[in-house]
C-alpha positions in Angstrom: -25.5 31.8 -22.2 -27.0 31.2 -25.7 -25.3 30.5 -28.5 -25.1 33.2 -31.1 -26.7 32.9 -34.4 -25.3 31.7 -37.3 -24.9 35.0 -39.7 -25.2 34.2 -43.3 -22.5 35.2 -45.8 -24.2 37.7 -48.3 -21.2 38.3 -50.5 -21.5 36.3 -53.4 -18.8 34.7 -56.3 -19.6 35.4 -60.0 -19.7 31.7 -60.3 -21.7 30.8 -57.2 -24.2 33.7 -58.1 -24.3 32.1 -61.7 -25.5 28.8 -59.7 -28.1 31.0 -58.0 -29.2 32.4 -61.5 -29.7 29.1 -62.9 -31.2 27.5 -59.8 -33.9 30.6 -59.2 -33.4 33.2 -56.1 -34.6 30.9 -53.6 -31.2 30.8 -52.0 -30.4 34.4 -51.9 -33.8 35.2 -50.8 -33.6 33.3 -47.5 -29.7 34.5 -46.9 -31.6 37.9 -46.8 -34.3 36.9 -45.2 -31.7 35.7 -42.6 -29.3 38.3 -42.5 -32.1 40.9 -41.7 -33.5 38.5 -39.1 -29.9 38.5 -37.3 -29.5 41.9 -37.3 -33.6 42.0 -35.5 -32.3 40.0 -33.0 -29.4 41.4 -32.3 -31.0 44.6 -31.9 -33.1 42.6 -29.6 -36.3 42.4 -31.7 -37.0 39.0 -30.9 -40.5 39.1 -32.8 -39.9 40.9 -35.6 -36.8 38.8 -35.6 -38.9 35.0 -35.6 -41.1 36.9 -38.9 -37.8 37.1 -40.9 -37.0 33.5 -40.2 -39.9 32.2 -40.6 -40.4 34.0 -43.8 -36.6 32.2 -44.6 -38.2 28.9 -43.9 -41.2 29.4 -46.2 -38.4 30.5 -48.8 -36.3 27.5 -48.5 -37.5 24.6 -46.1 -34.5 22.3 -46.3 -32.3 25.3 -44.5 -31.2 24.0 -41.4 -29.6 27.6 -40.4 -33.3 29.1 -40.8 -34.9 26.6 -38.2 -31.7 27.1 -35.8 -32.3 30.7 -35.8 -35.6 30.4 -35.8 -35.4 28.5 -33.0 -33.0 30.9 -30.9 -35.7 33.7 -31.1 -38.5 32.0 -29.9 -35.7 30.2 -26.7 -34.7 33.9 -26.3 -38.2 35.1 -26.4 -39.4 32.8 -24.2 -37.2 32.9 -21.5 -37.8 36.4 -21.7 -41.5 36.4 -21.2 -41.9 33.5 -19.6 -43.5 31.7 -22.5 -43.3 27.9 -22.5 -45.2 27.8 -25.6 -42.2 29.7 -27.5 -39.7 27.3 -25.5 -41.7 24.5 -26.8 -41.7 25.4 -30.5 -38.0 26.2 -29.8 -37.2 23.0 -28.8 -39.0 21.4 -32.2 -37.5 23.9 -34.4 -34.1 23.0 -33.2 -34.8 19.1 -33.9 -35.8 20.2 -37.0 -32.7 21.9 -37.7 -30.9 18.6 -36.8 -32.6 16.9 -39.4 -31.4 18.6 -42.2 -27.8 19.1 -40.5 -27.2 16.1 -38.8 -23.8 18.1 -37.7 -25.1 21.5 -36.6 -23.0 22.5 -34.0 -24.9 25.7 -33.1 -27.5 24.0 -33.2 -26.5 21.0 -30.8 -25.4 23.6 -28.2 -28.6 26.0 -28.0 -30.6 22.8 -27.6 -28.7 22.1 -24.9 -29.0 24.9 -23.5 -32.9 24.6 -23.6 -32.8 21.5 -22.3 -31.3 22.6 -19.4 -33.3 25.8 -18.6 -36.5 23.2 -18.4 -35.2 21.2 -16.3 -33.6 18.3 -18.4 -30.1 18.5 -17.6 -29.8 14.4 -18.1 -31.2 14.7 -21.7 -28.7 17.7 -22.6 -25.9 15.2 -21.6 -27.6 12.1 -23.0 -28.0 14.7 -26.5 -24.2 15.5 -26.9 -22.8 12.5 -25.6 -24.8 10.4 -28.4 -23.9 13.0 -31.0 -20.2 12.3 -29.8 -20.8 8.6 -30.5 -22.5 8.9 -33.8 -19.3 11.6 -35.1 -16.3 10.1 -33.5 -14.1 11.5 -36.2 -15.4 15.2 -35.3 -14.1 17.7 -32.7 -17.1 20.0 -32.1 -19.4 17.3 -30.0 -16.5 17.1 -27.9 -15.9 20.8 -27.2 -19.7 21.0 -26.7 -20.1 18.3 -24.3 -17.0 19.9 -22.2 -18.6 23.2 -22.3 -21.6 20.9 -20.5 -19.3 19.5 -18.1 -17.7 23.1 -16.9 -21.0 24.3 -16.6 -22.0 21.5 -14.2 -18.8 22.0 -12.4 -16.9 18.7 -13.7 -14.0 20.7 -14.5 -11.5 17.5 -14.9 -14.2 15.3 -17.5 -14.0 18.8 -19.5 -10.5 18.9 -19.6 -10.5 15.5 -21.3 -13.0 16.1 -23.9 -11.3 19.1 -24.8 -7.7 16.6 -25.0 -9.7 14.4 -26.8 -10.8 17.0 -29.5 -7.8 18.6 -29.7 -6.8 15.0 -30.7 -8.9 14.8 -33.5 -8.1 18.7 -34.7 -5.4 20.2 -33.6 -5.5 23.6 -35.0 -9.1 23.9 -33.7 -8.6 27.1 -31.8 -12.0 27.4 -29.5 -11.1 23.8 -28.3 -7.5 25.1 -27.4 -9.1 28.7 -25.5 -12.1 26.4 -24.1 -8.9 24.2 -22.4 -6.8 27.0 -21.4 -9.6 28.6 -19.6 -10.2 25.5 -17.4 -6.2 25.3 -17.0 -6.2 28.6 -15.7 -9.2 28.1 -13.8 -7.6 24.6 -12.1 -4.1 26.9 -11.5 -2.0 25.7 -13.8 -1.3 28.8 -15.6 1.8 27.8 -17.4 -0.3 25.0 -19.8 -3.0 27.8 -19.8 -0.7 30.6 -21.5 0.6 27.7 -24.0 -2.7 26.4 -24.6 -3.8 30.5 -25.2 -0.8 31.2 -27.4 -1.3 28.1 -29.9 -4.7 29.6 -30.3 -3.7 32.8 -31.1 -1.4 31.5 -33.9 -4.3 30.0 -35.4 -7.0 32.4 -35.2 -5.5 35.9 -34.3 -9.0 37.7 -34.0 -9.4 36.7 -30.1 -8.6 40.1 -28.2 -10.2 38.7 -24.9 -7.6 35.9 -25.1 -4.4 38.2 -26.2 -5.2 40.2 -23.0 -5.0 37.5 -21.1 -1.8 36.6 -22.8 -0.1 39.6 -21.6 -1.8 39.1 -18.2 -0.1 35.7 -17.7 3.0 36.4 -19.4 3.6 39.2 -16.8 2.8 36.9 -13.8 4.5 34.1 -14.5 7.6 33.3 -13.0 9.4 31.3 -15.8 8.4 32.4 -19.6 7.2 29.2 -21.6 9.7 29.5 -24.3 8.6 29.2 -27.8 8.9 26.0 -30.0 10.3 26.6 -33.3 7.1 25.7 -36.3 9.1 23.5 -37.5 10.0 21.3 -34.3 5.7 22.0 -32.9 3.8 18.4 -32.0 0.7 17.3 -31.3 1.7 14.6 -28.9 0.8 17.1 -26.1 -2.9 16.9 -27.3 -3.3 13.1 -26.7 -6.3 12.1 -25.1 -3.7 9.8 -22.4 -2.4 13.1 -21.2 -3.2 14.4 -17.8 -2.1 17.9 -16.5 
């Protein structure tokens, strides 16, 4: 599955569009360039989508989003058409996006993903477990080195990362989904649902996950009863923790 791309926010503040005044339209002329290019791909114009970017890139080339979407069009196009030249350039572009975003987490995870539709599972896992190293105080390596792990069936090394993360931030709601979806998957539905519901009070916009919410809560036996705000830990999340 590929990571989507990173849309651009077009709306702009009086005061950050007086910065853009001052420093010249380069900025807003590759958020454009962007936004159209997103909206190419997601229509599934993977060429026409690559021109926008690349345009973005000539605009501004210190934009790490530009080379990262860049990037996903020519991975998507690629695969598509069997086209290892485009999976090549791919695979630069996406370093390249790492250059000027030492922290991209979009980024980290599609070259992953490339890595591992050529063959080079090992590097994909030697790529996310040093970006863990070098970011120890950040939650994302983790959840995308556990999204590795599932996908290579090591279900219970997932589970920790995600612990671990959920360590670091615990109101980070795709690390919270990511573990209940393994809980549920391992049959323990009870953590599952409580995993689902604390990420639904911190990012209420998940319909796939309210549904199945409601799906659990009507199957299991005993309701997990709610903890008060005021009385809600995070000793739960500690990486020591074993469900």
């Amino acid at each position: 599955m590929y990571a989507p791309l990173k849309p651009l926010v077009l709306g702009t503040s009086l005061g950050a569009l007086s910065c853009l005044l001052c420093g010249g339209c380069s900025q807003m002329t590759t958020q454009a360039l962007n936004a159209e290019g997103v909206r190419l791909y997601q229509q599934g114009n993977y060429q026409q989508a690559s021109q926008q970017f690349q345009r973005a890139i000539a605009s501004n080339p210190r934009a790490a989003n530009s080379y990262y979407n860049l990037a996903s069009a020519l991975h998507k196009n690629g695969k598509l058409l069997n086209r290892p030249e485009d999976l090549a350039q791919a695979e630069q572009l996406y370093n390249q996006c790492l250059e000027y975003d030492a922290n991209h987490a979009e980024c980290y995870r599609g070259l992953a993903v490339l890595l591992t539709d050529t063959n080079r599972q090992d590097a994909a896992f030697r790529l996310l477990e040093g970006w863990t190293a070098r970011s120890p105080q950040l939650a994302n390596p983790r959840i995308e080195l556990a999204r590795l792990l599932e996908e290579t069936n090591n279900l219970q090394q997932a589970q920790n990362r995600l612990v671990e993360a959920i360590s670091i931030e615990p109101n980070n709601s795709r690390a919270l989904t990511a573990l209940g979806r393994l809980r549920e998957v391992s049959g323990d539905p009870r953590q599952a649902l409580a995993n689902y519901q604390r990420s639904l009070e911190i990012n209420r916009f998940q319909p796939a996950i309210a549904a199945r919410v409601a799906t659990l809560q009507a199957t299991t036996a005993a309701p997990i009863p709610t903890q008060p705000a005021e009385t809600r830990t995070v000793q739960q999340w500690q990486p020591n923790v074993r469900y």
